[in-house]
DSSP file (Angstrom, degrees, kcal/mol; ACC not computed):
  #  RESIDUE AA STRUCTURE BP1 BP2  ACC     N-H-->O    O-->H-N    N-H-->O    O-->H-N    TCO  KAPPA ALPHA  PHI   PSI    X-CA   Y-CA   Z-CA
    1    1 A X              0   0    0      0, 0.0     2,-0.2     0, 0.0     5,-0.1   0.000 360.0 360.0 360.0 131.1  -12.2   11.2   10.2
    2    2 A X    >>  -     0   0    0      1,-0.1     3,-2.2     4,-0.0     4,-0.7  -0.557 360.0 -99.2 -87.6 155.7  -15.3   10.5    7.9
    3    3 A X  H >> S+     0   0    0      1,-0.3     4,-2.7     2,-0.2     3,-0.8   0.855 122.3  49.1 -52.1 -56.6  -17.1    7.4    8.0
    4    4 A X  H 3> S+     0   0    0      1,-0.2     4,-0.8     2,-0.2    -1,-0.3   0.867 109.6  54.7 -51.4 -30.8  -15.2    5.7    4.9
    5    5 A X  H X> S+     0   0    0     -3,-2.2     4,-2.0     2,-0.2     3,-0.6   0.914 114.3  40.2 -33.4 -67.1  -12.0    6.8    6.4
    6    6 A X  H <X S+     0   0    0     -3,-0.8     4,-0.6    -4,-0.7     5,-0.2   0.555 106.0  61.9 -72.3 -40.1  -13.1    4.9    9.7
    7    7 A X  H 3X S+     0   0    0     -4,-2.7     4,-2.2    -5,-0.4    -1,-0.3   0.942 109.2  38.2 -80.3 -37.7  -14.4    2.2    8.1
    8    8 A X  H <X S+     0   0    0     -4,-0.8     4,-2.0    -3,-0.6    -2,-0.2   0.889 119.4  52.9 -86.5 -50.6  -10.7    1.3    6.4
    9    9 A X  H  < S+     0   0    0     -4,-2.0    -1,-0.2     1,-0.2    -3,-0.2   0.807 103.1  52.1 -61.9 -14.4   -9.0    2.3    9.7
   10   10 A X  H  < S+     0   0    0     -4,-0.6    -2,-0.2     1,-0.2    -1,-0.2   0.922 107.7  57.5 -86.5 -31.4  -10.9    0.2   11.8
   11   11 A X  H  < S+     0   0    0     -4,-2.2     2,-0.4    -5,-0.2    -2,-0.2   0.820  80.8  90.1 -63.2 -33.2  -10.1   -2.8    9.5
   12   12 A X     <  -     0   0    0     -4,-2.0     2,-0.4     4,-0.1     5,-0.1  -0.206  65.3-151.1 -71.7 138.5   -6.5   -2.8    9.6
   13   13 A X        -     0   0    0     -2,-0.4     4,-0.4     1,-0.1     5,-0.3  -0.808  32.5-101.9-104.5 149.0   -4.9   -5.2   12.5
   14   14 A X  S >> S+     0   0    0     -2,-0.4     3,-3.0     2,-0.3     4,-1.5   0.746 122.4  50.8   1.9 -91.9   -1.4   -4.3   14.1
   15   15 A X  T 34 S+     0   0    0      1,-0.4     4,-0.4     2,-0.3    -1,-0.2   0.589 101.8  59.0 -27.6 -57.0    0.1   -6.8   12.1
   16   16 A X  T >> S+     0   0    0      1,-0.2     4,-1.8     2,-0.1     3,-0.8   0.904 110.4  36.6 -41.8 -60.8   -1.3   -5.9    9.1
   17   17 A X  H <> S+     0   0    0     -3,-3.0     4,-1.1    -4,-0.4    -2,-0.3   0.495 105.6  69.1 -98.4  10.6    0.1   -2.4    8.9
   18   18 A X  H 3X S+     0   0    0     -4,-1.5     4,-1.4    -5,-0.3    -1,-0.3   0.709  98.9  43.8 -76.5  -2.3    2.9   -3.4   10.3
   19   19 A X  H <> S+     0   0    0     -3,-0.8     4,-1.9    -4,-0.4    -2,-0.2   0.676 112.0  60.8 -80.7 -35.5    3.9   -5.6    7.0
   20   20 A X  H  X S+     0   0    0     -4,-1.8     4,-1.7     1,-0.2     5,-0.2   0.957 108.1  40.9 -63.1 -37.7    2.8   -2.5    4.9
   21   21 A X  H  X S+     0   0    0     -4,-1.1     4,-3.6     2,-0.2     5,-0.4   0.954 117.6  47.1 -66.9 -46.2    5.3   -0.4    6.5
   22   22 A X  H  <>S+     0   0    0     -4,-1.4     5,-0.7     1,-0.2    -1,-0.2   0.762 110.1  51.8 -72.9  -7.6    7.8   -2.9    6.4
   23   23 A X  I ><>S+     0   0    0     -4,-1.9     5,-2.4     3,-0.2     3,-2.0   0.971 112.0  45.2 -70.1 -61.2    7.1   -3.6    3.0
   24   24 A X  I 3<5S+     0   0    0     -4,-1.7    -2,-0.2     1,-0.3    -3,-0.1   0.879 114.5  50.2 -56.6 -39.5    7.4    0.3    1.8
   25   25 A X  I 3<5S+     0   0    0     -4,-3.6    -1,-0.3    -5,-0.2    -2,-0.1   0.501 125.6  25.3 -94.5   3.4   10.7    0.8    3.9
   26   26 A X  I < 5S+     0   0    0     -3,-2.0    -3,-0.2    -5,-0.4    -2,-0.1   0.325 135.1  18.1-126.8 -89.1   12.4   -2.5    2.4
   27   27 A X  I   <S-     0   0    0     -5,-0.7    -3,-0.2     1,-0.1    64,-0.1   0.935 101.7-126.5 -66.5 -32.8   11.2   -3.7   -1.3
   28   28 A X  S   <S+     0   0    0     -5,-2.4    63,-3.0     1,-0.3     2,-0.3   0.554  75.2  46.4 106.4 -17.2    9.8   -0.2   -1.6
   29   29 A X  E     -A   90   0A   0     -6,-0.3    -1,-0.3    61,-0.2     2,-0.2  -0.869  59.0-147.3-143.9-175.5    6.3   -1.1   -2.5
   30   30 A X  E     -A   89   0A   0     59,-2.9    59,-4.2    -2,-0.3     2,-0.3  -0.798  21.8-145.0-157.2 146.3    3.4   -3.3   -1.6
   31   31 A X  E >   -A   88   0A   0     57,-0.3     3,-2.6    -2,-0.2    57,-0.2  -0.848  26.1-109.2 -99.3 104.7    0.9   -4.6   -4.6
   32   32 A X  T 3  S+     0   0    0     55,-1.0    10,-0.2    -2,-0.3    11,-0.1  -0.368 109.5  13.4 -61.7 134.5   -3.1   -5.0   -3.9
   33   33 A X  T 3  S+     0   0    0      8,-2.6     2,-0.3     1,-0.2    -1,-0.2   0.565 100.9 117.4  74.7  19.8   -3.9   -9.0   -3.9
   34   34 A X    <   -     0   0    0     -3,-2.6     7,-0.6     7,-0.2     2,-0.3  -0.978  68.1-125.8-102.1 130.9    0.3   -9.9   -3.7
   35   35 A X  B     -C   40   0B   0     -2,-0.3     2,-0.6     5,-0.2     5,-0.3  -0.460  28.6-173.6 -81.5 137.7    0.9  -11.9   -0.3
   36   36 A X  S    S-     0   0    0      3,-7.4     3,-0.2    -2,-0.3   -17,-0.1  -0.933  71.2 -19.3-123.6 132.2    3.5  -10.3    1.6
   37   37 A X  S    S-     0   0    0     -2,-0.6    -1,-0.2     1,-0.2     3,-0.1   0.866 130.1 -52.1  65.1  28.5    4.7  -12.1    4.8
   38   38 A X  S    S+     0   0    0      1,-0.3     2,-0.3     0, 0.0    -1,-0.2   0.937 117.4 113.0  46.2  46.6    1.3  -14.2    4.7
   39   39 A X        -     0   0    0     -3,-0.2    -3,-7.4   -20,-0.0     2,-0.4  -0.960  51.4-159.9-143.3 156.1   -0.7  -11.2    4.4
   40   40 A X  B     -C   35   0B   0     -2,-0.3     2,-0.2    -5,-0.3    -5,-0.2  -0.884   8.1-154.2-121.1  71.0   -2.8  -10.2    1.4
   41   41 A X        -     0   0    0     -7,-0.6    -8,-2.6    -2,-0.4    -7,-0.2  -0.506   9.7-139.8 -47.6 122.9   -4.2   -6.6    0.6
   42   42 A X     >  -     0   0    0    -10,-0.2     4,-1.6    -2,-0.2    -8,-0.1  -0.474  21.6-112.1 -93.0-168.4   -6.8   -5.7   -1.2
   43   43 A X  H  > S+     0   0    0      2,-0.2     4,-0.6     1,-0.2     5,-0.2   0.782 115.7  57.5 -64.0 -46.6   -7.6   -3.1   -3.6
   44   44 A X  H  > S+     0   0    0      2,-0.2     4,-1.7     3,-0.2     3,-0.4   0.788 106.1  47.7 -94.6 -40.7   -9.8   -1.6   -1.3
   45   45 A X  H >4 S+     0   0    0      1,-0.2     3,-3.3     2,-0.2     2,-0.6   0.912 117.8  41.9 -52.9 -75.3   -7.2   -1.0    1.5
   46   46 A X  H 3< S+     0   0    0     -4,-1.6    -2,-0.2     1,-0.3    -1,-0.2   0.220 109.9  54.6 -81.7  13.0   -5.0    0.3   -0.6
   47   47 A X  H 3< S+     0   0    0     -2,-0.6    -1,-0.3    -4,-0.6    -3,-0.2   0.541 116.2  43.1 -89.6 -50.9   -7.5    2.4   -2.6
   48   48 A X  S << S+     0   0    0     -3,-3.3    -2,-0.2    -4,-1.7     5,-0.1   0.105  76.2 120.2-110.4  29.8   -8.5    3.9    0.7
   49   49 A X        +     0   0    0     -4,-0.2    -1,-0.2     4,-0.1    -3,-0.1  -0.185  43.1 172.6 -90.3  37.1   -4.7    4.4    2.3
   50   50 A X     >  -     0   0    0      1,-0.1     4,-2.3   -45,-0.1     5,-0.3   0.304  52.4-109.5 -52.5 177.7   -5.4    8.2    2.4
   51   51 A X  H  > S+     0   0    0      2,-0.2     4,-3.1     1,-0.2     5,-0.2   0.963 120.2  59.3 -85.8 -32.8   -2.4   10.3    4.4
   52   52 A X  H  > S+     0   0    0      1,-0.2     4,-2.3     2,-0.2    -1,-0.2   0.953 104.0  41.9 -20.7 -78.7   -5.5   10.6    7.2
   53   53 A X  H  > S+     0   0    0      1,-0.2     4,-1.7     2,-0.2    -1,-0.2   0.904 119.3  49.8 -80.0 -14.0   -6.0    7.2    7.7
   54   54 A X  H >X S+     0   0    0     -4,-2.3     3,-1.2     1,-0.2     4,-1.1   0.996  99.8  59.7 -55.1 -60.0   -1.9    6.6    7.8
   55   55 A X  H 3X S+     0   0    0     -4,-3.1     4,-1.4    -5,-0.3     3,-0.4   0.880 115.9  37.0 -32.7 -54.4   -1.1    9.0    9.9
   56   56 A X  H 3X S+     0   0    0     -4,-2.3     4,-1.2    -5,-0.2    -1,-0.2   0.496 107.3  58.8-113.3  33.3   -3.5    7.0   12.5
   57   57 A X  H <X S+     0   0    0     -4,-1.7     4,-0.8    -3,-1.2    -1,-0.2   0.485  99.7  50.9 -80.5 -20.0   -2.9    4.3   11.9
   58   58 A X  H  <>S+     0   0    0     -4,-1.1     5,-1.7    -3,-0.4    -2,-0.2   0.593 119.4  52.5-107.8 -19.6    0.8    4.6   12.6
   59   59 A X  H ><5S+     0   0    0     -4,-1.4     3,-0.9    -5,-0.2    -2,-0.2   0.955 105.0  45.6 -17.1 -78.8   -0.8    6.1   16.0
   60   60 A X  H 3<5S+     0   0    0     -4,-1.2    -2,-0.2     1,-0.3    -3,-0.2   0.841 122.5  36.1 -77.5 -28.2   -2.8    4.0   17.0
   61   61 A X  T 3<5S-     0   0    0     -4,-0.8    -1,-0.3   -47,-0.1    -2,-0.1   0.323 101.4-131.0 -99.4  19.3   -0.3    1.1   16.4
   62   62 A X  T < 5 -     0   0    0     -3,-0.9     2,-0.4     1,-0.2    -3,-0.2   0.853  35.6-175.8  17.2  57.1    2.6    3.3   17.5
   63   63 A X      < -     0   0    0     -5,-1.7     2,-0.2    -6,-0.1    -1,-0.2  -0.388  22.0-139.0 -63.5 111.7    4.5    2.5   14.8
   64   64 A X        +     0   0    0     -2,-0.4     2,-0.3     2,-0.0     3,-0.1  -0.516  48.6 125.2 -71.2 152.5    8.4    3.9   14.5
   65   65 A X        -     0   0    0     -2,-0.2    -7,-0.0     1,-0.1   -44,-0.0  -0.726  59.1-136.8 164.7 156.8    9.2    5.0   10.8
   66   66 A X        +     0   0    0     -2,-0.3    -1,-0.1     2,-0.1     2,-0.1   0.792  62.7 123.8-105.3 -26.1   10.3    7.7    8.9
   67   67 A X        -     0   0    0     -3,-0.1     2,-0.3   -46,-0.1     5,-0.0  -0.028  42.6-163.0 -44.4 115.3    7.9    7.4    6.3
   68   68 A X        -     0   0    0      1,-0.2     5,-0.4    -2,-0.1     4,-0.4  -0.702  12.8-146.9 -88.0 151.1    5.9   10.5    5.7
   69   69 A X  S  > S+     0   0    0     -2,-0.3     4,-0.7     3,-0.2    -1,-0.2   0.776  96.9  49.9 -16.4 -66.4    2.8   10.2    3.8
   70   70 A X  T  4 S+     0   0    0      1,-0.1    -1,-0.1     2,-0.1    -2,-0.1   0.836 123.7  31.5 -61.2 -39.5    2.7   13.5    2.0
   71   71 A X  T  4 S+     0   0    0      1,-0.1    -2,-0.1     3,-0.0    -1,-0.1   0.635 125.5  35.7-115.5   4.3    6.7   13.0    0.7
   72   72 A X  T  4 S+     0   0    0     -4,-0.4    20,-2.8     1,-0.2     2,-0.9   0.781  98.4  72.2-109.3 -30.6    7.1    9.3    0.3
   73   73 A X  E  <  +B   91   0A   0     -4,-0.7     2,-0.3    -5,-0.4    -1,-0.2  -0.757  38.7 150.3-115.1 128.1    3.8    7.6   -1.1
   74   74 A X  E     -B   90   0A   0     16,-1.0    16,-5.3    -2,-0.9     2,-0.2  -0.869  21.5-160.7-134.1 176.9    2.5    7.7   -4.0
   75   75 A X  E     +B   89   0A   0     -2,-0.3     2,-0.3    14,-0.2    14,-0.2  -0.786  10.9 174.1-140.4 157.0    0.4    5.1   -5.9
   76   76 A X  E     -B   88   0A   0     12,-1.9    12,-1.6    -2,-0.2     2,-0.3  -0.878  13.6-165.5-178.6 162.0   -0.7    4.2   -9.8
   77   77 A X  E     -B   87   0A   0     -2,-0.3     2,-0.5    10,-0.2    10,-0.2  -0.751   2.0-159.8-128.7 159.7   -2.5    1.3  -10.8
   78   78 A X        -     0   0    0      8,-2.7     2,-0.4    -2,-0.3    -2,-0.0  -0.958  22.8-100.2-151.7-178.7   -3.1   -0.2  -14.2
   79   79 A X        -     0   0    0     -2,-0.5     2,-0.3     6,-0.2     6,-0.2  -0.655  19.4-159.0 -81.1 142.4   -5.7   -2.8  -15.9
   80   80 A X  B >>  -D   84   0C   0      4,-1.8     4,-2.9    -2,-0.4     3,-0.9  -0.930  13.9-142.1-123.3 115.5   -5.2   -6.2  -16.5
   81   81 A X  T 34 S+     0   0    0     -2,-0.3     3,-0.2     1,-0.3    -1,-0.1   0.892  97.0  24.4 -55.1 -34.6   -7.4   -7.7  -19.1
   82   82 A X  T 34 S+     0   0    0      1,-0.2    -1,-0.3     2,-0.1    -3,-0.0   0.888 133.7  38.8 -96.6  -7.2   -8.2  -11.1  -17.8
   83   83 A X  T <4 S-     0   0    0     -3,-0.9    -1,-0.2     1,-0.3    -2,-0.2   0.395  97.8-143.8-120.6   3.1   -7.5  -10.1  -13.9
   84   84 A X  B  <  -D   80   0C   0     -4,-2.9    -4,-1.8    -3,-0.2    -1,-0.3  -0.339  50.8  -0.2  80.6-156.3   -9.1   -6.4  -13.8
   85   85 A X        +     0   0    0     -6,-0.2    -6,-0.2    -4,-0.1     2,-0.2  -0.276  57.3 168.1 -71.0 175.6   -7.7   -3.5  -11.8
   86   86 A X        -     0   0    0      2,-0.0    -8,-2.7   -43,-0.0     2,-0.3  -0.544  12.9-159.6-156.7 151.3   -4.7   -3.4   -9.4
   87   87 A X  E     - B   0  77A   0    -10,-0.2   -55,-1.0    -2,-0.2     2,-0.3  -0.895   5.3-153.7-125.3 116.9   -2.8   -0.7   -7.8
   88   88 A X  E     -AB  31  76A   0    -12,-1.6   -12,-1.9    -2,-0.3     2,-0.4  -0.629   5.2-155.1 -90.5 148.5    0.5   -0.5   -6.4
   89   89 A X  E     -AB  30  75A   0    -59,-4.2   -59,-2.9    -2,-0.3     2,-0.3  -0.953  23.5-167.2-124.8 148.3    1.3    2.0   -3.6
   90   90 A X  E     -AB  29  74A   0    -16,-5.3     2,-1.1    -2,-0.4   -16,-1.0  -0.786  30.1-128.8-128.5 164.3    5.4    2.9   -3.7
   91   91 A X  E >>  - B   0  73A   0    -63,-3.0     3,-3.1    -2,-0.3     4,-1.8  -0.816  28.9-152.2-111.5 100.4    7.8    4.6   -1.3
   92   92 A X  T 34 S+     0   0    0    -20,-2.8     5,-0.2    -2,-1.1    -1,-0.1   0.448  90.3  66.0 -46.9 -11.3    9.4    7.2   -4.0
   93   93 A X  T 34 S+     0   0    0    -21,-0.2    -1,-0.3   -65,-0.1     3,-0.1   0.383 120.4  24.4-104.5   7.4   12.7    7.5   -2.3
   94   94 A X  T <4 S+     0   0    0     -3,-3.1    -2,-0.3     1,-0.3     2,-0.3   0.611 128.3  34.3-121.2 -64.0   13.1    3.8   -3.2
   95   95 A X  S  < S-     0   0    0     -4,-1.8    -1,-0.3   -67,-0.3     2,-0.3  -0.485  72.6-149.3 -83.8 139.9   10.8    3.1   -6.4
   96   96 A X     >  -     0   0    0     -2,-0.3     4,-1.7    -3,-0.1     5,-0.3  -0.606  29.7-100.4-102.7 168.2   10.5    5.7   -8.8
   97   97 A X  H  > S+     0   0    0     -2,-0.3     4,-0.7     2,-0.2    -1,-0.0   0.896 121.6  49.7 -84.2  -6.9    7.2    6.0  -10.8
   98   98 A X  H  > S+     0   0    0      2,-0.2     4,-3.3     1,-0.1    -1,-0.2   0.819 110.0  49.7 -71.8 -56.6    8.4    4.5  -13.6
   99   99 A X  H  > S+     0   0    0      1,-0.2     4,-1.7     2,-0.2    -2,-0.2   0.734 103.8  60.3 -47.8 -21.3    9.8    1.6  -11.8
  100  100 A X  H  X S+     0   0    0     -4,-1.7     4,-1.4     2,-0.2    -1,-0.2   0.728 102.9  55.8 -98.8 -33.3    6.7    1.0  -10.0
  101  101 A X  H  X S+     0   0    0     -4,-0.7     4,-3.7    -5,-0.3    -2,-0.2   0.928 105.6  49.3 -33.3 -60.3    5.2    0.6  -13.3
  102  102 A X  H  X S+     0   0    0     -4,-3.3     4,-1.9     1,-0.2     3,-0.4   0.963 103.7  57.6 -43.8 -76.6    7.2   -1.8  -14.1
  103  103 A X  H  X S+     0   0    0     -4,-1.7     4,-3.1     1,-0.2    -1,-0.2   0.743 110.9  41.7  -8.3 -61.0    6.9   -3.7  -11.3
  104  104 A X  H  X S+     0   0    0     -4,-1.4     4,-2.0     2,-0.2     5,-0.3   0.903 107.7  60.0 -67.3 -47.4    3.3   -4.1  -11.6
  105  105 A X  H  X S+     0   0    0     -4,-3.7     4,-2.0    -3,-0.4    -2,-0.2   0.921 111.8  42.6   9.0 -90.6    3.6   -4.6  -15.2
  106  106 A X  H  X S+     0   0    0     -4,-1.9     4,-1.0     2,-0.2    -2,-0.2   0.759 108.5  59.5 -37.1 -51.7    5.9   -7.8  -14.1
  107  107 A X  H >< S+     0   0    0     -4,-3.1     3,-1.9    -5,-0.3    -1,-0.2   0.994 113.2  34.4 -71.0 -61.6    3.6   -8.8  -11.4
  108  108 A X  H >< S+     0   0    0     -4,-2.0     3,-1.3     1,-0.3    -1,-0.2   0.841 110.9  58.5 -40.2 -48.7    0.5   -9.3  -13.7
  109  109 A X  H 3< S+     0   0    0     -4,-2.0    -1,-0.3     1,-0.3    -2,-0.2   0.859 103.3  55.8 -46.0 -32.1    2.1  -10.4  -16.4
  110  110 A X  T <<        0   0    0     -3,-1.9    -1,-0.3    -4,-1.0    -2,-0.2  -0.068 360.0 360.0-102.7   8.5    3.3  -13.1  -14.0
  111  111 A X    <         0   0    0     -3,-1.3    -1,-0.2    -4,-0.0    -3,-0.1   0.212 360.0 360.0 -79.6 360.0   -0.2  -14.3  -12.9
């Protein structure tokens, strides 16, 4: 794993990815800077949520799920003028990529 990799994995706690997962495998998505459960993402996780650091992350925390990396998540982001970037990452057998648009849309709009 290369250092930037490392750096992202070593930052998430238990707890953490375990809200991401449960987020992906229920609503279908999770949003950078929307609280979910009383946790908060940033951009930068979810910028740096390569199939690498998932894969051990769902190791190291021995995490059960059927989500694959390679055939469920995919991501797309957009601008928001007054609030900048933000990027949603989706589980594709629930959100489609047009829906995930939306979503994000919604969520910004909604700021």
């Amino acid at each position: 794993m290369n250092d930037l990799n490392k750096e992202h994995f070593d930052a998430f706690t238990k707890d953490g990815f375990e809200i991401f997962i449960n987020c992906l495998e229920t609503q279908g998505y999770v949003i950078d800077s929307k609280e979910e459960s009383g946790y908060v993402f940033s951009s930068t996780q979810l910028d740096n949520m390569t199939e690498e650091v998932f894969n051990a992350l769902i190791e190291k925390f021995n995490i059960d799920t059927d989500l694959n990396h390679e055939r469920n998540i995919s991501s797309t982001g957009k601008y928001h003028e007054e609030h900048g970037g933000y990027k949603i990452i989706f589980n594709d057998e629930i959100v489609d990529y047009y829906e995930a648009k939306e979503i994000l849309r919604q969520y910004l709009d909604n700021l």
